[in-house]
Backbone bond lengths (Angstrom), bond angles and torsions (degrees), N, CA, C in turn:
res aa  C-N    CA-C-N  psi(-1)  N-CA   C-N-CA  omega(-1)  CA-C   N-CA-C  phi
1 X - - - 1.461 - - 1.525 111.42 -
2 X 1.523 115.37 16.16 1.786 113.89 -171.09 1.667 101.16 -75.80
3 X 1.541 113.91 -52.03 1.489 111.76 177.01 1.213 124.06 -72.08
4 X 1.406 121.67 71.74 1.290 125.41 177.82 1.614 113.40 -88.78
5 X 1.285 119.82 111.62 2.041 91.99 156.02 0.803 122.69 -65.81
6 X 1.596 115.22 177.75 1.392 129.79 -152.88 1.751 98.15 -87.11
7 X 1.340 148.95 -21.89 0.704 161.21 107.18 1.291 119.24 11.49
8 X 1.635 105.45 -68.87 1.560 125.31 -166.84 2.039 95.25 -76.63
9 X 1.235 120.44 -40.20 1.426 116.23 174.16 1.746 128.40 -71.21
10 X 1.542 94.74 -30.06 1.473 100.61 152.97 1.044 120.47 -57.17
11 X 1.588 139.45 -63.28 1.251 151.97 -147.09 2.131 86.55 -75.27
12 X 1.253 97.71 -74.19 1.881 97.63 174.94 1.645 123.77 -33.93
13 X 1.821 96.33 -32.78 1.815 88.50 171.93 1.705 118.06 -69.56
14 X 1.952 107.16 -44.84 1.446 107.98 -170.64 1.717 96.75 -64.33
15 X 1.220 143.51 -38.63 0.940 146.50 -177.10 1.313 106.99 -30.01
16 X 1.493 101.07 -88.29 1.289 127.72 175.50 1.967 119.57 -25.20
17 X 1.624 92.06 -45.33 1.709 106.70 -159.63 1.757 86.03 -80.31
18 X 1.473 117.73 -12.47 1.275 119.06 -156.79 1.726 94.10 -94.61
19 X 1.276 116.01 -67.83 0.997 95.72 165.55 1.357 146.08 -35.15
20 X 1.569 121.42 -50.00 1.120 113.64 160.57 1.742 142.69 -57.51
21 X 1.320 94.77 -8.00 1.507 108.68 153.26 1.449 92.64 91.25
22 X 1.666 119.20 43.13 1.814 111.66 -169.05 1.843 105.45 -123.09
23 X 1.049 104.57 73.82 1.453 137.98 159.97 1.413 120.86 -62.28
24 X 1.227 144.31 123.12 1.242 130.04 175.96 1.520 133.18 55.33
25 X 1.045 94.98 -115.31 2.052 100.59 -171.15 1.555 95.19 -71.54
26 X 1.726 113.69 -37.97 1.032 119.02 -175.33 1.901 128.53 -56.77
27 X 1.448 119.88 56.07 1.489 114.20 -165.06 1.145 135.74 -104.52
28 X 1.222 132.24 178.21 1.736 120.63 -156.56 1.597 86.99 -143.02
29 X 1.739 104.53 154.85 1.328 120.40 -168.87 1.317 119.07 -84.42
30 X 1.141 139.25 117.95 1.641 156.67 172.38 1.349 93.75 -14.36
31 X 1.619 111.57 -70.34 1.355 111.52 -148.75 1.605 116.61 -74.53
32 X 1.330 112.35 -8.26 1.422 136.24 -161.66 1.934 79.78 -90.31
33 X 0.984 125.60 -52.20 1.560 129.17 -146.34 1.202 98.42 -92.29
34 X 1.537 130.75 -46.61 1.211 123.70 -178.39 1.755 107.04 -82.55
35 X 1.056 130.42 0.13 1.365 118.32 168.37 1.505 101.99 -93.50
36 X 1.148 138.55 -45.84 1.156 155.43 141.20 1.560 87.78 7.98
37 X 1.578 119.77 -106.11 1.166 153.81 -172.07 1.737 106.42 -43.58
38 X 1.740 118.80 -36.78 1.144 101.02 -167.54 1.588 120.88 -85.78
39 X 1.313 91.83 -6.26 2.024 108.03 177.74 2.160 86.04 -61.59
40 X 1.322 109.68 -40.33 1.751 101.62 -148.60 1.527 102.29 -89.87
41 X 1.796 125.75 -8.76 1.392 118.76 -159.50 1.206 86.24 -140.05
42 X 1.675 132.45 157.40 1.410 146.81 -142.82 1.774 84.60 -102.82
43 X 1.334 110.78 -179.19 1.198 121.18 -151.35 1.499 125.33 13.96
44 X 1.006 132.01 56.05 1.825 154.56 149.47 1.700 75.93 64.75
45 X 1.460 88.26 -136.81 1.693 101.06 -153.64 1.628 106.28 -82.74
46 X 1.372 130.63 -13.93 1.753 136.60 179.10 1.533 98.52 -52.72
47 X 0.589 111.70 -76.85 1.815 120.48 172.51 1.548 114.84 -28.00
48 X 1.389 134.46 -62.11 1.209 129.39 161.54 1.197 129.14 -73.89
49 X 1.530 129.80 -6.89 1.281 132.90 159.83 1.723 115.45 -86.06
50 X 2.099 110.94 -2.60 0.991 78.92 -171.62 2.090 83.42 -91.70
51 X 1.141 109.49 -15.65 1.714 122.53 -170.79 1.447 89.73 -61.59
52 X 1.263 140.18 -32.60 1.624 130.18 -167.90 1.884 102.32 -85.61
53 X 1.446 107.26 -25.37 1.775 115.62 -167.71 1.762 81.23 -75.44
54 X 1.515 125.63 -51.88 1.241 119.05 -171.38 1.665 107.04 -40.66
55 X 1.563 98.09 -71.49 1.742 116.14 -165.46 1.737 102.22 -46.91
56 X 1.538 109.71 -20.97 1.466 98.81 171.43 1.642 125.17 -69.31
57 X 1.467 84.85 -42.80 1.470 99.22 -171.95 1.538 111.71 -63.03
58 X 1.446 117.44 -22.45 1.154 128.29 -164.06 1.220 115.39 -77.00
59 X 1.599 106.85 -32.47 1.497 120.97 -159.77 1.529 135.44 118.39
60 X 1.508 93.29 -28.48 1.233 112.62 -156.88 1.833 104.31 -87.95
61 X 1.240 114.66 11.91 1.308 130.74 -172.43 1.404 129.97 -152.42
62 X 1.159 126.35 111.75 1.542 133.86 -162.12 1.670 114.11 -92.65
63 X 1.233 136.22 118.23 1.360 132.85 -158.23 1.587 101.50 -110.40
64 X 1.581 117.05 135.92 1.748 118.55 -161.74 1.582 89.82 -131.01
65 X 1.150 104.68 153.86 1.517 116.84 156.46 1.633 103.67 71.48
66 X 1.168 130.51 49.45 1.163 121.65 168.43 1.995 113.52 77.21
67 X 1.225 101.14 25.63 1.750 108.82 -157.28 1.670 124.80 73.18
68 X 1.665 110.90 11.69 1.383 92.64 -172.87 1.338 107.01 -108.78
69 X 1.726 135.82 6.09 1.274 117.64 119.73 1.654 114.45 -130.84
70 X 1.586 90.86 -165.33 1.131 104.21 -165.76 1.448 122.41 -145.60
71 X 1.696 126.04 140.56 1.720 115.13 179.87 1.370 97.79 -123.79
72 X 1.373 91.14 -167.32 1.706 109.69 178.64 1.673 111.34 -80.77
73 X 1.090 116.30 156.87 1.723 101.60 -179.78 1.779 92.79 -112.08
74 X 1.878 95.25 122.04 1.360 107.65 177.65 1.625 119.22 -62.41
75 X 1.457 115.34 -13.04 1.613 98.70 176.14 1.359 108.17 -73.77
76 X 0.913 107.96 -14.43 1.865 110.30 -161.98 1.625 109.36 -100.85
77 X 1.677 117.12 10.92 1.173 121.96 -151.45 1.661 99.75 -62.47
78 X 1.214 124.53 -26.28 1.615 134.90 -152.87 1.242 94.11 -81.76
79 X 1.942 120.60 -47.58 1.590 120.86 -158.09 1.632 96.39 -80.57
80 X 1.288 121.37 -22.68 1.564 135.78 173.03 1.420 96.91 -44.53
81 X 1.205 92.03 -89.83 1.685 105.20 -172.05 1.509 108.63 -29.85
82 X 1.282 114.95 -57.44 1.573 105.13 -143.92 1.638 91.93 -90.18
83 X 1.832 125.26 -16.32 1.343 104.90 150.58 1.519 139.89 -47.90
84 X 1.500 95.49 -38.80 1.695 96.92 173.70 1.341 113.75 -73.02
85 X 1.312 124.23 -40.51 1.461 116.73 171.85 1.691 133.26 -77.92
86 X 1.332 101.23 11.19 1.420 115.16 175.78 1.933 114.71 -120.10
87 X 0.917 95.43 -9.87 1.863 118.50 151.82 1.398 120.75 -92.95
């Protein structure tokens, strides 16, 4: 799982945040996720924090606590989905 694109690590974060069922109010901690993630994708955690700054910018990601975590954003739950399943 080291050669991931940036693409392919996006799609593995909503996955991931998806599985855990963290939607909205419901959110999980940056630092927990990107260490998580940086053992599995090449340059440690810079690389998926910069793919999570994207998914913010995008929409597709809701930022809590001053940026130190983060969920899925429930209006967008449909364009979510069918991003991960179209990657």
């Amino acid at each position: 799982m080291s050669f991931l694109t940036d693409e392919q690590v996006k799609v593995a974060i909503m996955e991931f945040l998806v599985k855990k069922g963290r939607w909205g109010a419901h959110y999980f901690p940056v630092d927990t996720l990107t260490n998580w993630f940086g053992r599995k994708v090449q340059r440690d955690g810079k690389r998926v924090r910069k793919c999570i700054k994207e998914l913010v910018n995008q929409g597709y990601i809701l930022v809590h606590k001053k940026g130190d975590t983060i969920s899925l954003n429930p209006v967008r739950a449909k364009e979510i989905r069918n991003f991960i399943e179209n990657r």
